[in-house]
C-alpha positions in Angstrom: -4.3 -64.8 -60.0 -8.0 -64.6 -59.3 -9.9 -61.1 -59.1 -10.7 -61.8 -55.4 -6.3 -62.0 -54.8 -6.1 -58.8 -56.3 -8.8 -57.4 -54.4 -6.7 -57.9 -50.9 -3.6 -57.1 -52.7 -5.2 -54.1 -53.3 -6.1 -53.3 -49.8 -3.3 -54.3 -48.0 -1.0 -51.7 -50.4 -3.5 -48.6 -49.6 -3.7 -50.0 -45.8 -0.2 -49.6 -45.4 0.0 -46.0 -47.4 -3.1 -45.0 -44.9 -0.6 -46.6 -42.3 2.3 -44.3 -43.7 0.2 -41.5 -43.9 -0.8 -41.7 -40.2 2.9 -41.9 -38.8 3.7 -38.8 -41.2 0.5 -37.2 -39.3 2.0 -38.1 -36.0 5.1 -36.7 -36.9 4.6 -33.9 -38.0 1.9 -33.2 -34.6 4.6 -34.2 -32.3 7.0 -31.5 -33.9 4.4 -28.8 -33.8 3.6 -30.0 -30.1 7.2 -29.6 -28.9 7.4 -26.7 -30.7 4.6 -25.2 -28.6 6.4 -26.8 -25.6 9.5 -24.8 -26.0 7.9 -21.7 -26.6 5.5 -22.1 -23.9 9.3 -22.6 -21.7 11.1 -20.0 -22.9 7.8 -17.4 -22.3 7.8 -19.0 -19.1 10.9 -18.5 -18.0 11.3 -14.7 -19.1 8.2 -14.2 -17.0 9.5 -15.9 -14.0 12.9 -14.5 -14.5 11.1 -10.6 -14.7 9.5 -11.3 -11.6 10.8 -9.8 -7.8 8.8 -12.6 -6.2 9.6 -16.0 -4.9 8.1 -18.6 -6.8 7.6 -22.6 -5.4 6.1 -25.5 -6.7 5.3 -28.7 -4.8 4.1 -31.9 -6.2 0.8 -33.5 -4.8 2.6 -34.6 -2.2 3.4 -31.5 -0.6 7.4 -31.8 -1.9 9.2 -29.1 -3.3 10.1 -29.9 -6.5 10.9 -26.4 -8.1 11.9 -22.9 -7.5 12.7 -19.5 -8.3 14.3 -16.5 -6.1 15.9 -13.3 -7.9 18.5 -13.8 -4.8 19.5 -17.3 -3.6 21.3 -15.9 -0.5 17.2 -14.3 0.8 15.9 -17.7 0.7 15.0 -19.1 4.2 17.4 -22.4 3.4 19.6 -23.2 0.5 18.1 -25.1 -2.2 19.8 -28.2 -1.7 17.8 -28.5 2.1 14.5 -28.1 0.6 14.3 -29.3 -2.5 12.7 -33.1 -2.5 11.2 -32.6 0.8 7.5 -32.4 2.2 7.1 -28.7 3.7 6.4 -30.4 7.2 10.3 -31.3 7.1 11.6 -28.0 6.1 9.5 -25.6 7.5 9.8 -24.0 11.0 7.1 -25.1 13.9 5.1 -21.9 13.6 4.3 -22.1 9.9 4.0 -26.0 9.7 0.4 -26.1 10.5 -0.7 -23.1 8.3 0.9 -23.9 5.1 -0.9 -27.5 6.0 -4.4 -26.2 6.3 -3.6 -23.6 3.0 -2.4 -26.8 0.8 -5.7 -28.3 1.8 -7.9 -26.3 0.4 -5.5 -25.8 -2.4 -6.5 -30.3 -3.0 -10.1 -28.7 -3.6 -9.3 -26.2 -6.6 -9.3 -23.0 -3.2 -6.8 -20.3 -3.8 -5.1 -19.0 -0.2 -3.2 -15.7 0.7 -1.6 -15.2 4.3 0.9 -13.7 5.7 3.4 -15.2 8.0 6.8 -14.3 9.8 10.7 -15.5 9.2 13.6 -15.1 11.6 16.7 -15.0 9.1 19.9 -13.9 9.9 18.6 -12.4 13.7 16.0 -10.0 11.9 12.2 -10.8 12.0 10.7 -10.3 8.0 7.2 -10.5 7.0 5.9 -12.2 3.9 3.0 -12.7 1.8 2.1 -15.7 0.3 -0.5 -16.7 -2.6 -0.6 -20.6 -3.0 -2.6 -21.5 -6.0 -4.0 -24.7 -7.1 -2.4 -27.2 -9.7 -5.1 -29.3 -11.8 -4.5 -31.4 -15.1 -7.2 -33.5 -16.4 -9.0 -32.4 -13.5 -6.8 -33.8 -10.8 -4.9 -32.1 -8.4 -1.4 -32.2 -9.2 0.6 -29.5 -6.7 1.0 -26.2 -5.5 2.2 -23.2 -7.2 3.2 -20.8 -4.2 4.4 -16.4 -5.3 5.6 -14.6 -1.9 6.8 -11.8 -2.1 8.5 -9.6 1.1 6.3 -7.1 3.7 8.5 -6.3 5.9 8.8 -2.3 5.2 5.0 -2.3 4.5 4.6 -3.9 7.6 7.2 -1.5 9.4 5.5 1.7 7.8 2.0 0.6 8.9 3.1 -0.2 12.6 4.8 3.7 12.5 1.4 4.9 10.8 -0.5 3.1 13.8 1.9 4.3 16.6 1.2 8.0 14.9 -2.6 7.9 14.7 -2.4 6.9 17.9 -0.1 9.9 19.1 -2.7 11.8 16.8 -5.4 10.9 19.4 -4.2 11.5 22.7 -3.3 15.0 21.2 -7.2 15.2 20.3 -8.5 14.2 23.7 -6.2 16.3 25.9 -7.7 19.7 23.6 -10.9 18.5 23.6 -10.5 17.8 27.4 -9.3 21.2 27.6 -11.7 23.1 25.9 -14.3 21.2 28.0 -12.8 22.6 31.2 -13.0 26.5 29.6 -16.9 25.5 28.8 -17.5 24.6 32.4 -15.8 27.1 33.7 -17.8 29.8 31.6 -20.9 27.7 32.6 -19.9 28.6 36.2 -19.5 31.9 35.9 -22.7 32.5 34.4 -24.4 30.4 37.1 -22.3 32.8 39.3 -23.7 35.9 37.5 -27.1 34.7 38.1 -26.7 34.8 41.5 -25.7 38.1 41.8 -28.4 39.1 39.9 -30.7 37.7 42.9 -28.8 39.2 45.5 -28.7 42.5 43.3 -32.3 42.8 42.9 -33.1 46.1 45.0 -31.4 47.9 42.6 -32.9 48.0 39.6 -29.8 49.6 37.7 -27.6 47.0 38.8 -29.9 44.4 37.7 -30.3 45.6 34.4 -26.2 46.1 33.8 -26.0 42.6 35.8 -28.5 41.0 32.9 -26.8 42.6 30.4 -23.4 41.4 31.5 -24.8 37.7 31.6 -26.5 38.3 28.0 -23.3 38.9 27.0 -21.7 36.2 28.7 -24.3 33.8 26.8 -23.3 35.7 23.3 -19.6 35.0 23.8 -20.3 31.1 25.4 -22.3 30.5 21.8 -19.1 32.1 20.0 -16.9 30.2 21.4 -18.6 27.0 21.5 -19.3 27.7 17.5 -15.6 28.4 17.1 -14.3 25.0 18.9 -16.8 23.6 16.4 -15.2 25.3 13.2 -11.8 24.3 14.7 -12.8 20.5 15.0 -14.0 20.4 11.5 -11.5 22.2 10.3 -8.5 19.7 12.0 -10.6 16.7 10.5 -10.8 18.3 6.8 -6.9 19.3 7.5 -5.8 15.9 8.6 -8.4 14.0 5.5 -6.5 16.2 3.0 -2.9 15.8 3.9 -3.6 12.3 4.2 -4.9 12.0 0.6 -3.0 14.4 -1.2 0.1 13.8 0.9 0.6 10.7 2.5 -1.3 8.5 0.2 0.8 9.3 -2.6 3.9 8.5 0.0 2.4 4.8 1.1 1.8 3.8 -2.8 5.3 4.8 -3.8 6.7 2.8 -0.6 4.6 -0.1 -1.0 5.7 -0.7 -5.2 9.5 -0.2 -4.5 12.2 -0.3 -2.4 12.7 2.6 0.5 15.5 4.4 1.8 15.8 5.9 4.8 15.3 9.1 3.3 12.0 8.0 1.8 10.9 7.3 5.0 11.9 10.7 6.5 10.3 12.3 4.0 6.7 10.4 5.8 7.9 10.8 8.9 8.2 14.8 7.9 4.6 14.6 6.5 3.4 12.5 9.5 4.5 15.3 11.9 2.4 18.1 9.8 -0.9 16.1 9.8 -3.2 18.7 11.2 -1.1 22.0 9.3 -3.4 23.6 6.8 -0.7 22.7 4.1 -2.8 20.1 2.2 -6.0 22.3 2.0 -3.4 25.6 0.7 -1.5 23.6 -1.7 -4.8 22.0 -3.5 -6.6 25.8 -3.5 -8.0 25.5 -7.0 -6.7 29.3 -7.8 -2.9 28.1 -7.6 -4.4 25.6 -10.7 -1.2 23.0 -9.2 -0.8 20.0 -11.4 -1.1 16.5 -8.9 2.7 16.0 -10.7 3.2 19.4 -9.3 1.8 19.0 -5.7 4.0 15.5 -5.6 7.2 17.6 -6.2 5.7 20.2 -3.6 5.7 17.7 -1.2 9.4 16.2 -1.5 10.7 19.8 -1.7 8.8 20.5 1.2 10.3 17.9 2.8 13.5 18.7 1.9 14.0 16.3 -0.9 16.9 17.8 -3.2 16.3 17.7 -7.7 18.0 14.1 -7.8 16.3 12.6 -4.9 12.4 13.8 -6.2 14.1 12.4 -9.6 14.6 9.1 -8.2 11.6 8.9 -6.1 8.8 10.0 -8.3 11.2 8.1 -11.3 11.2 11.7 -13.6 14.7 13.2 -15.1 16.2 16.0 -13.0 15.2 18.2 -16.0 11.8 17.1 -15.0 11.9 18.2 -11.8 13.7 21.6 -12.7 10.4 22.2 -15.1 8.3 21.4 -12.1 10.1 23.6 -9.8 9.9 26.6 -12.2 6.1 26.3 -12.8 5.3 25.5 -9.1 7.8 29.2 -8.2 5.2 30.8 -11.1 2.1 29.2 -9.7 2.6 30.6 -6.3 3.7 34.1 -7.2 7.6 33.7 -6.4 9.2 33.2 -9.6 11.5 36.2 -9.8 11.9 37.0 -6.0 14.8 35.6 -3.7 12.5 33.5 -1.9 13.5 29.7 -1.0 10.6 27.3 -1.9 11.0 25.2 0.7 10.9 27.7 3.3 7.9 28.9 1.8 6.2 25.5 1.6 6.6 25.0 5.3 5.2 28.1 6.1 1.8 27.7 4.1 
């Protein structure tokens, strides 16, 4: 055999161990990749399965090809009627045309939230919806859509709007009132002025006449000053309940689900909007914890230990050790005085 045959022998033996060595490469990549794979799953699916949320995914096609609901029995239609299908097909009339125009501009890498309405079961519910683009290899390939239920956020605002409104007309028919007192003081010192005229031969009664309408103009600047003490003092009353008060109320509503007593308890708070309560309660000498105020506020309202347990999430011990320093705080710990009767009279 000639040196030149032994040369390609040669090559073609450490060709193929290259060869062998590749596929070993390959191997050994395709196990790491599906490893990732299934990790990437399972972290997927404990995230999806910790979530309260709806979660969809259609195709590029705009067909549902995937879901997710912590309650099957919520969902608009079973699985079995939507899956497969184009959203035109499945969706009611109202919604067809904006779920259209949001997986539009989903096609051009554009994230879109609205909000829409469902009839289900005879009750109207509100939802919000975040539809987020798909891309791989920079190509659009489907919609991932979260929703989650509004309905009691949109219930409490529509009873926070109905309120403020309430709130109002209460403003303008005191304002409208105080008004008419102004005028009528305006007339009686016009009044005054004319007997002064008419008065003016005697020189006594003109002096006790001017002295009556000085003071006349003394107690119009009083009370003008004191309607506008009064106005600022409502506004800072209602700015402080609603931040130290309601605020607090709204943000515990909005994360979780209400009960009807929860929604007393605003109703309670709503009704007390102009008391003084918010600006007594946060008086820096009482040197009352927020914590502390919260509590003040459900026991006020007549929340009993386990229900301020449940709502502010706290043990009952919790709340007992809130109570105790909130009785010391305001000066009634050893006296047989109810705290809740003693909120509501602050």
């Amino acid at each position: 055999m000639s040196d030149t045959d032994k040369s390609k022998k040669q090559l073609v033996e450490e060709l193929n161990v290259v060869r062998q060595r590749i596929a070993d490469l390959e191997k050994l990549e395709n196990k790491r990749v599906q490893k990732s794979l299934k990790e990437t799953q399972i972290r997927l699916e404990g995230i999806l399965s910790s979530m309260v949320d709806l979660v969809l995914a259609l195709d590029k096609e705009g067909r549902f090809i995937f879901y997710r609901a912590p309650n099957v029995e919520d969902l608009y239609l079973s699985p079995e009627q939507f899956i497969g299908r184009k959203h035109s097909e499945v969706l009611p009339p109202h919604m067809v045309a904006p779920f259209a125009d949001a997986f539009k501009k989903n096609k051009v890498g554009e994230i879109v939230e609205y909000e829409y309405w469902l009839e289900m079961k005879g009750i109207k519910k509100w939802f919000f919806a975040k539809l987020s683009p798909l891309f791989f290899d920079g190509k659009f390939e489907g919609t991932l859509a979260v929703i989650r239920d509004i309905t009691e956020r949109k219930s409490t605002q529509e009873e926070l709007t109905k309120y403020r409104g309430h709130l109002e007309e209460l403003v303008e028919e005191r304002t409208a009132r105080l008004k008419a007192a102004t005028e009528e003081l305006r007339q009686e010192v016009t009044e005054r002025k004319k007997a002064e005229m008419e008065l003016a031969e005697s020189e006594s009664k003109l002096r006790n006449q001017k002295l009556a309408l000085e003071q006349k103009n003394i107690a119009l600047g009083e009370i003008i000053a004191q309607i506008e003490i009064e106005k600022r003092k409502i506004k800072e009353d209602i700015l402080t309940n609603v931040n130290i008060v309601l605020s607090p109320i709204l943000d515990k509503l909005e994360v979780g689900e209400s009960t009807q007593k929860d929604l007393s308890l605003f109703q309670h708070h709503i009704k007390g909007l102009t008391s003084s309560y918010g600006t007594k309660i946060t008086d820096k000498d009482l040197f009352l914890t927020p914590k502390e105020i919260e509590v003040c506020n459900l026991v006020k309202a007549g929340f009993a230990n386990k229900d301020i347990s449940r709502f502010l999430n706290i043990s009952r011990q919790t709340v007992e050790g809130h109570r105790k320093k909130i009785r010391h705080k305001l000066g009634i710990s050893n006296k047989n005085i109810n705290l809740t009767t003693y909120l509501r009279e602050l």
